[in-house]
C-alpha positions as CSV (number, residue, x, y, z in Angstrom):
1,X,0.0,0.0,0.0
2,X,1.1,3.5,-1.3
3,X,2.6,5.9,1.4
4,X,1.9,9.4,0.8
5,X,3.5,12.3,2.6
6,X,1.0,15.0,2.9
7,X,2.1,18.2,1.3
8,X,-1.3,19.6,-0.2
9,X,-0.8,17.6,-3.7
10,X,-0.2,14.0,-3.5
11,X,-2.8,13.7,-1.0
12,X,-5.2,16.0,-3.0
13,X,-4.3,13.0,-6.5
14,X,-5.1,10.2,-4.2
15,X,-8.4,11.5,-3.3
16,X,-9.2,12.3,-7.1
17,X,-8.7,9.1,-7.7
18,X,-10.6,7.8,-4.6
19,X,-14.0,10.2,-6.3
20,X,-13.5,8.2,-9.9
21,X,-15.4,4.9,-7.8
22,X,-18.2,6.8,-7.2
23,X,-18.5,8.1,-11.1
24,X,-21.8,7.9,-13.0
25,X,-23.2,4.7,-13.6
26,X,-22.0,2.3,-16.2
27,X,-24.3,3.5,-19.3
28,X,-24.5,-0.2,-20.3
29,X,-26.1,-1.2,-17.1
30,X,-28.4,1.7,-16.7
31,X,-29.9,0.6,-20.3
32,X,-30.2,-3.0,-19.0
33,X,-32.2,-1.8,-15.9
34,X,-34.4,0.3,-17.4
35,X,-35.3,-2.7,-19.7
36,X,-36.0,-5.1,-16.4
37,X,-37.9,-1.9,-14.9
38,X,-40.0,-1.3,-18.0
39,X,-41.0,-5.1,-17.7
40,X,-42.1,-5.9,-14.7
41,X,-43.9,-3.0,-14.6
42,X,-45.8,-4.1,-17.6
43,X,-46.0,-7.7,-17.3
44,X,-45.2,-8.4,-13.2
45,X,-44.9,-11.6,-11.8
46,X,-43.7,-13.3,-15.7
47,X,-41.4,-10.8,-15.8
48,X,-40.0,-11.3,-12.3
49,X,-40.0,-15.0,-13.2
50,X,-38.4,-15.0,-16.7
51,X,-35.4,-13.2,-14.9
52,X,-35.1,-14.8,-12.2
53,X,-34.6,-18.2,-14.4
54,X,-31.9,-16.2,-16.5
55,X,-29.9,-14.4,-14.1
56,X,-30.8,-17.3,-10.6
57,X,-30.9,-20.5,-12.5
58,X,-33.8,-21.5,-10.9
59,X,-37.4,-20.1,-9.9
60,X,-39.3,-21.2,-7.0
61,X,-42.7,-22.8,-7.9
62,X,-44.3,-20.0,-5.5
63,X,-42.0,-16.5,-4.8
64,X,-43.5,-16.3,-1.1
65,X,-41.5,-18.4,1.5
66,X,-43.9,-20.3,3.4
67,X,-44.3,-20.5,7.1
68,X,-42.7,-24.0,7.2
69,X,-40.2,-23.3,5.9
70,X,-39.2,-20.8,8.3
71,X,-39.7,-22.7,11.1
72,X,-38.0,-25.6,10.1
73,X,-34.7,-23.3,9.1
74,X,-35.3,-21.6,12.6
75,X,-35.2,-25.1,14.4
76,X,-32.2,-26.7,12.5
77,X,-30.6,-23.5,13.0
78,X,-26.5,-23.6,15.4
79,X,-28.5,-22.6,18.6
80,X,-25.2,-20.5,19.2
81,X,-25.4,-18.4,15.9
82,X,-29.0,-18.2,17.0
83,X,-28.2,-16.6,20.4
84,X,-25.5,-14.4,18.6
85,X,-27.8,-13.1,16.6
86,X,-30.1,-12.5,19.7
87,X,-27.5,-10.7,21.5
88,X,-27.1,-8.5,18.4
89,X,-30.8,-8.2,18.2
90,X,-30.8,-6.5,21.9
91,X,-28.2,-4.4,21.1
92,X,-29.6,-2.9,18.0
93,X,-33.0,-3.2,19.8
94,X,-31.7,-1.0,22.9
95,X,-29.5,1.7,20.4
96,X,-32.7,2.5,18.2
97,X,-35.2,2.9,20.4
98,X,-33.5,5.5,22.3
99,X,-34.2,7.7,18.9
100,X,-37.9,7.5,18.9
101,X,-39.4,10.8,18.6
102,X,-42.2,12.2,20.1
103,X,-44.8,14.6,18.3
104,X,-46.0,18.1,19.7
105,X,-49.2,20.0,20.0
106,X,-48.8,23.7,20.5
107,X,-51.8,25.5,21.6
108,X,-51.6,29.1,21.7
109,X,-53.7,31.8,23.5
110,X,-55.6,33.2,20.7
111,X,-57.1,29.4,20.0
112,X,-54.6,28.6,17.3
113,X,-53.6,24.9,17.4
114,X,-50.4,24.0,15.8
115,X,-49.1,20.4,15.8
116,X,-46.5,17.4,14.2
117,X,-48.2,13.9,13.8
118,X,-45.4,10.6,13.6
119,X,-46.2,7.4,12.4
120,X,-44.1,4.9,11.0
121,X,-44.5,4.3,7.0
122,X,-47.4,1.9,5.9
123,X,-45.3,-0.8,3.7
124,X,-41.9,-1.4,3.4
125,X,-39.5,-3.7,1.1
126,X,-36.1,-4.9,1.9
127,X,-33.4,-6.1,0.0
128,X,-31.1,-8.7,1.1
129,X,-28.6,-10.5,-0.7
130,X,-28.5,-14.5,-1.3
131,X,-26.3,-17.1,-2.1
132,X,-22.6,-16.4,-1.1
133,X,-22.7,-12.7,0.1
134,X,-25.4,-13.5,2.1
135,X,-25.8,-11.4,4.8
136,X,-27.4,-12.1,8.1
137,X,-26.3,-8.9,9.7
138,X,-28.1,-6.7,7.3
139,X,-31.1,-8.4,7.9
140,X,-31.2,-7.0,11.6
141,X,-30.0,-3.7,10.9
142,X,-32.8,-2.7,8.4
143,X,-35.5,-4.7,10.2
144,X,-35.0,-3.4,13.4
145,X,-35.2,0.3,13.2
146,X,-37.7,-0.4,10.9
147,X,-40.0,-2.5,13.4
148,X,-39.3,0.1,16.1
149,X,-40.5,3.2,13.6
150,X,-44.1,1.3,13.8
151,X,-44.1,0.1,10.1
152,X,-46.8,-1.7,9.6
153,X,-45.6,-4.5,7.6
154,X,-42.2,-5.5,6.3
155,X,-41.5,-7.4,3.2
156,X,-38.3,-8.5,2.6
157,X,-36.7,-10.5,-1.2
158,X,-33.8,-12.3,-1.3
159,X,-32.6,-14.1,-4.4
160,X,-32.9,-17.9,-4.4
161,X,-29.8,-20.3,-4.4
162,X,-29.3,-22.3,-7.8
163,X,-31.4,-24.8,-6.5
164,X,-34.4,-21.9,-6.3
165,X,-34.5,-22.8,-2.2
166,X,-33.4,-20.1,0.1
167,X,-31.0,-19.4,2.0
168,X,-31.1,-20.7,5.9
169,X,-29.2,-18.5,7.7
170,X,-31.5,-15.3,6.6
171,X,-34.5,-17.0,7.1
172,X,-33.2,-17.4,10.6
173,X,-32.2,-13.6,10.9
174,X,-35.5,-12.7,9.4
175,X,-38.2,-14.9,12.1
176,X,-35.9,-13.3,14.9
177,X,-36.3,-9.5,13.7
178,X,-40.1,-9.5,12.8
179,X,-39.8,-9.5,9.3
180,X,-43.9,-10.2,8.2
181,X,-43.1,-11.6,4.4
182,X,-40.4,-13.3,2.5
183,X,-40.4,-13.5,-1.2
184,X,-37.6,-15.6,-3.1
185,X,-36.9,-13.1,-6.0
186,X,-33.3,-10.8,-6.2
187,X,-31.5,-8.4,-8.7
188,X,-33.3,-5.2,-10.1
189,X,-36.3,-7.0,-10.9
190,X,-37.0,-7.7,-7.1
191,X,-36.7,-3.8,-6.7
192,X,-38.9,-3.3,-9.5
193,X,-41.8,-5.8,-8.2
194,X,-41.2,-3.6,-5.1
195,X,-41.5,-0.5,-6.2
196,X,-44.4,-1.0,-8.5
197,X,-46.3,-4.1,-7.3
198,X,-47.2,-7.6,-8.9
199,X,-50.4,-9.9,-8.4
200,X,-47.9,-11.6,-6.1
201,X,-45.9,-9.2,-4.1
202,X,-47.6,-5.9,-2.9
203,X,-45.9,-2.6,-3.5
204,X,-44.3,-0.8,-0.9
205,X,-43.8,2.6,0.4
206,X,-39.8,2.5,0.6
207,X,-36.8,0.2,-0.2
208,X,-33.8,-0.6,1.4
209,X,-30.8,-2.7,1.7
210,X,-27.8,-3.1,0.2
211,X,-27.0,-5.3,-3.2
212,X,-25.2,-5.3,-6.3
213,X,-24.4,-2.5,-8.7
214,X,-28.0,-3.5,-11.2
215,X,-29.6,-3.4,-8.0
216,X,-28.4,-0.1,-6.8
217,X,-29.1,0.9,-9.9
218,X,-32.5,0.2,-10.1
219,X,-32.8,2.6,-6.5
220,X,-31.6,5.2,-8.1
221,X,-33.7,4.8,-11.1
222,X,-37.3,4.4,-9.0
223,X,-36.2,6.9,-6.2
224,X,-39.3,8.7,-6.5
225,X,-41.5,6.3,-7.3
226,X,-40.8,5.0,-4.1
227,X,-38.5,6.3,-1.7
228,X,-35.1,4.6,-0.6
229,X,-32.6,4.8,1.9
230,X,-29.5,5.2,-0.4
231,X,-27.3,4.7,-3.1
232,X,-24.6,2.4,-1.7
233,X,-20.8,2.8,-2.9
234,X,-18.1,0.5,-2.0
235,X,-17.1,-0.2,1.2
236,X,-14.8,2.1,3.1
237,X,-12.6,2.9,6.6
238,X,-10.3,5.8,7.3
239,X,-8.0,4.7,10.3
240,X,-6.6,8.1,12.2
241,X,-3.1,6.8,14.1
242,X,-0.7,8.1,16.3
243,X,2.5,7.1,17.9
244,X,0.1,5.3,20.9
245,X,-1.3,3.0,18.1
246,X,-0.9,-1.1,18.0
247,X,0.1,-1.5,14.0
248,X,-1.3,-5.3,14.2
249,X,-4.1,-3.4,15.0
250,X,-4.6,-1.0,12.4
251,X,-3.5,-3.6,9.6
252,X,-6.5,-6.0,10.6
253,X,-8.7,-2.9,10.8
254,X,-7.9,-1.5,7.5
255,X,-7.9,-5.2,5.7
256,X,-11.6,-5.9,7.2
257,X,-12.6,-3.4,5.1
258,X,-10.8,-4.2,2.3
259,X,-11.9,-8.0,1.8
260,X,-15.7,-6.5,1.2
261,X,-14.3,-5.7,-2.7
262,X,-11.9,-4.7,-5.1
263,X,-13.1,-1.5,-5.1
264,X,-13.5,-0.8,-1.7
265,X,-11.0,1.5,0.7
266,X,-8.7,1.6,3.2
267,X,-6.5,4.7,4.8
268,X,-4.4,5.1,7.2
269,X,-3.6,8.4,8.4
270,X,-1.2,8.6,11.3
271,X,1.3,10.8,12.4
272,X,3.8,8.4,13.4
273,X,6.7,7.4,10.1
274,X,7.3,4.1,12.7
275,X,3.4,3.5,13.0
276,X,2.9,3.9,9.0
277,X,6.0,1.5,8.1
278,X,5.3,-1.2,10.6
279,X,1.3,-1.0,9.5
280,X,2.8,-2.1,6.2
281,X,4.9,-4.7,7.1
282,X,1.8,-6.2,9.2
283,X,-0.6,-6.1,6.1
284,X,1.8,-8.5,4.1
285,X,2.2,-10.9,7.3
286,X,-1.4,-11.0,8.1
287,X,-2.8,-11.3,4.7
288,X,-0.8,-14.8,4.2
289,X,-3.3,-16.5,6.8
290,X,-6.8,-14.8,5.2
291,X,-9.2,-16.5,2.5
292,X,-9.8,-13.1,0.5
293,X,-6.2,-11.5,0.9
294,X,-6.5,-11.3,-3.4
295,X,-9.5,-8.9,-2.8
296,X,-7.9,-7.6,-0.2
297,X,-4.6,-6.8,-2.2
298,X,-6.1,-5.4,-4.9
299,X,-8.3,-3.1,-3.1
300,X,-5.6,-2.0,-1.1
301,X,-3.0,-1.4,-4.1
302,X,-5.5,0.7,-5.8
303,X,-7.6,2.4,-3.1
304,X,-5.7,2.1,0.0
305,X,-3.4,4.7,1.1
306,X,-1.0,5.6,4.3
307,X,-1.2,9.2,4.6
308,X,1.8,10.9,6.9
309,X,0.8,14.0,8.7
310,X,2.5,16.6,10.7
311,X,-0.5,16.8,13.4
312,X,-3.6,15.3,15.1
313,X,-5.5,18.2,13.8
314,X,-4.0,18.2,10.2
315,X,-5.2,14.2,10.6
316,X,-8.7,15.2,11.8
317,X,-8.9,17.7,8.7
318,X,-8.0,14.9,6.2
319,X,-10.6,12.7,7.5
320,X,-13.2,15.4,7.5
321,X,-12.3,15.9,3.9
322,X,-12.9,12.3,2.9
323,X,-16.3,11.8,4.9
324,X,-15.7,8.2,5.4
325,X,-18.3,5.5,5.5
326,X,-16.1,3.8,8.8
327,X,-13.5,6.1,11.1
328,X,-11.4,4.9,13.8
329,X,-9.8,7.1,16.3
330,X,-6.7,5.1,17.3
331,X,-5.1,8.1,19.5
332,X,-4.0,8.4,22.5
333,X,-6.8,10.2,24.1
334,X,-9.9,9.4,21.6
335,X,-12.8,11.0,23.5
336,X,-11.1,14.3,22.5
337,X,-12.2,14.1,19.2
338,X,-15.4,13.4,19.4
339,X,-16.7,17.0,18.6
340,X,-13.9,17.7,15.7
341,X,-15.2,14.7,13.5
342,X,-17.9,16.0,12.0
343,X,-17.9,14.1,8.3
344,X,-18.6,10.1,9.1
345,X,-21.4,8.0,9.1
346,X,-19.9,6.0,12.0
347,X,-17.1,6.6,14.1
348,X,-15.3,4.0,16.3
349,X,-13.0,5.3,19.3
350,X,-10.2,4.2,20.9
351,X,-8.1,0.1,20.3
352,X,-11.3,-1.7,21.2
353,X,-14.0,-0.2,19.1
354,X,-12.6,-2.0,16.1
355,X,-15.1,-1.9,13.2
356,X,-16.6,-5.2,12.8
357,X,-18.2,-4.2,16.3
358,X,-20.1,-1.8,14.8
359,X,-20.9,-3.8,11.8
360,X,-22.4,-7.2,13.9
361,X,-23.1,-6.4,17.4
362,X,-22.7,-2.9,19.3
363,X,-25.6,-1.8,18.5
364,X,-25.6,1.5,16.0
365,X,-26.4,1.0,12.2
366,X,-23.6,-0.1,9.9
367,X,-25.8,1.2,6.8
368,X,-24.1,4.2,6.8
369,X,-23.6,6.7,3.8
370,X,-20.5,6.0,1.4
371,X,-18.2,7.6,-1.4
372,X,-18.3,10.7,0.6
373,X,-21.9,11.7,0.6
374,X,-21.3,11.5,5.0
375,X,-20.8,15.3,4.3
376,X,-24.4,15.4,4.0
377,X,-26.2,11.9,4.5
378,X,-27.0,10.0,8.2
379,X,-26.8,6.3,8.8
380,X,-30.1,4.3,8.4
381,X,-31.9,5.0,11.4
382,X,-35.6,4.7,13.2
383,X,-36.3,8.3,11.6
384,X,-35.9,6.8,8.2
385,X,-39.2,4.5,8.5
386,X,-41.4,7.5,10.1
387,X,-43.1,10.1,7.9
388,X,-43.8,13.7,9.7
389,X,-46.9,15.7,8.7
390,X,-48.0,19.2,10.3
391,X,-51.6,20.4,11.3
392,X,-53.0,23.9,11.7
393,X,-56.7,25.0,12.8
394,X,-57.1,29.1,13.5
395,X,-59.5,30.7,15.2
396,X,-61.6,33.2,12.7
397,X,-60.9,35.7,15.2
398,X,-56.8,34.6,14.2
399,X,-57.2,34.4,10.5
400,X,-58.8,37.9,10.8
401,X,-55.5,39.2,12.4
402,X,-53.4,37.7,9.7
403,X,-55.3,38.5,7.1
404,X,-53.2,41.5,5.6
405,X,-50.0,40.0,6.0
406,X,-51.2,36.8,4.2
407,X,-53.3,38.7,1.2
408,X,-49.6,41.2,0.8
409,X,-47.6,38.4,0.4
410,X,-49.8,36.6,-1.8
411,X,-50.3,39.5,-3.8
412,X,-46.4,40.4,-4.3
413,X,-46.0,36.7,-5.9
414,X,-49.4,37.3,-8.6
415,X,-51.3,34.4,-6.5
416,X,-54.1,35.9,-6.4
417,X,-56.1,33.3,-6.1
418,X,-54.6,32.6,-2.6
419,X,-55.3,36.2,-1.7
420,X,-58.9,35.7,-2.5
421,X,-59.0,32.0,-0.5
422,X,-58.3,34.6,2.3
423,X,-60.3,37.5,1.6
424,X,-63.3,35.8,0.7
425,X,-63.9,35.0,4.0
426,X,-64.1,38.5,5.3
427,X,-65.4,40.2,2.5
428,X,-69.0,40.7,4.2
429,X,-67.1,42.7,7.1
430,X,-65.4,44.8,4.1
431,X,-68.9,45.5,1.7
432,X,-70.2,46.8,5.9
């Protein structure tokens, strides 16, 4: 892995290149999705068959999992990955229920009556991956928030194995979490049936979950339609280091994230020269023990970097600049930074908040805004599920004293026609 000494430039070319993963989408495979999109919508459940046989192997003879089924995966299940994901279940439980929000009622003297209403959306679809990136983590961390919001019923697709069954260990994930239906169907044409709704699977109100690059594609393309959480990029950690910093440590941080894919990223930025060197020496001892270290090499040669800074706070600018998806605080006091860190969709502090903590177990989301867009995005949370609306009731006596103010304003942008929704209602006190 590249080291880069920071001077303003060679930092500035690595991040350039960094931005090219996150370019517009292929051409080729926005055509081919809008083609699966324009099908399903037209022809539904033989469209979501047809390409499930081409692109799966196999189709189910029904897409609904049946309650059997689920059960039956739930009792031949390890009881010990069962109580893991239990313990993960109360973790993420306890987290997101502490952000449930409350709504107000505001009634003022004059009689007005001003208010927010919360509910949790009606419908919502989630995506999970099958076969060999299957993952049961995911399956908690967009069902729970989601349950906890109040939505009223969850519907989750997940492609079908070649042998059209599904897979166990997400049915298992799914019973524990609440999930209400499970439909064996992946790829964009699972987000289309979604989004628009087959005889078989009803349409939803939202979509989320992670998945391949026709599936994020086909979010992007029905955002609006139906709403979704994001548009995932590759995977991604920024490491901040100093002299205090366990280099065994940092390798295995920065190659956790690395083994997701080719593309993702890993940095290092440390202001130790003895901390950055023996970081690299750890990556190629480590590496020779772990299944995916080709994945890991390659993302690491083209997106990985070991940036050398001058200062902790010339560190915490670089990682404000980046906006990573994952940021450790390897430091020497950690806490510190807390309030400096202000681009990151989740940041783990100190030599035992090492990532995959947050990704399995502590408790926070790990769907957490990539490629940058932390600048601007939040994690998946409860308030992603829960739709706000506002209600007003006035007094005549109330309207009367806005009146003006309302018709003069209405007036100065030529709607006249809201003036008059105003004035017709006093204009018997104006003919007197």
């Amino acid at each position: 892995m590249q080291i880069i000494r920071c001077n303003g430039q060679d930092e500035a070319a690595f991040f350039a290149q960094l931005r090219s993963r996150s370019a517009a989408p292929d051409p080729g495979v926005v055509e081919t999705v809008t083609t699966i999109l324009e099908d399903v919508r037209t022809k539904g459940d033989e469209a979501v068959r047809a390409y499930t046989e081409k692109f799966d192997g196999k189709c189910p003879e029904q897409f609904e999992v049946d309650a059997d089924t689920i059960s039956d995966a739930l009792e031949a299940a390890d009881p010990k990955f069962v109580e893991a994901l239990l313990n993960s279940i109360e973790n993420i439980s306890d987290f997101h229920n502490r952000q449930k929000e409350q709504g107000f009622c505001n009634t003022r003297s004059d009689g007005v009556i001003l208010g927010q209403r919360l509910r949790g959306l009606d419908r919502v679809g989630l995506y999970v991956p099958g076969g060999t990136a299957a993952y049961p983590s995911s399956v908690l961390m967009n069902a729970i928030p989601a349950k906890i919001a109040g939505v009223r019923e969850l519907i989750m697709v997940t492609p079908p194995a070649k042998d059209g069954k599904p897979n166990p260990d997400i049915l298992v994930a799914a019973s524990l979490c609440g999930v209400d239906r499970i439909f064996l169907m992946g790829g964009a044409q699972a987000v289309a049936a979604l989004a628009y709704g087959t005889d078989t699977i009803p349409r939803v109100d939202k979509i989320v979950g992670p998945g391949n690059i026709f599936v994020a594609t086909a979010k992007r393309l029905l955002y609006g339609v139906v709403d979704i959480d994001m548009v995932a990029g590759p995977s991604e950690v920024l490491v901040m280091a100093d002299d205090t910093a366990n280099p065994k440590f940092v390798a295995a941080d920065l190659m956790s994230q690395a083994e997701h894919d080719k593309l993702a990223s890993a940095i290092l930025v440390t202001t130790s020269e003895r901390v950055a060197k023996e970081t690299q020496a750890e990556f190629e001892r480590q590496m020779a023990y772990l299944e995916r270290r080709e994945i890991i090499k390659s993302s690491l040669d083209n997106f990985g970097a070991i940036l050398i800074c001058d200062t902790p706070e010339q560190a915490v600018e670089l990682a404000n600049e980046v906006a990573p998806e994952h940021l450790e605080v390897l430091m020497q006091n950690p806490l510190e930074y807390i309030g400096k860190l202000d681009n990151a969709g989740s940041v783990f502090l100190g030599t035992y908040a090492s990532e995959p903590l947050g990704d399995y177990y502590a408790g926070p989301n790990h769907v957490l805004p990539t490629s940058g867009t932390a600048r601007f995005f939040s994690p998946l949370s409860v308030y992603s599920f829960i739709k706000r609306s506002s209600y007003i009731y006035y007094t005549e006596d109330a309207l009367r004293a806005a009146k003006d103010d309302i018709i003069l304003v209405a007036n100065k942008e030529g709607l006249t026609a809201h003036a008059n929704a105003i004035a017709v209602r006093f204009e018997d006190e104006t003919k007197e």
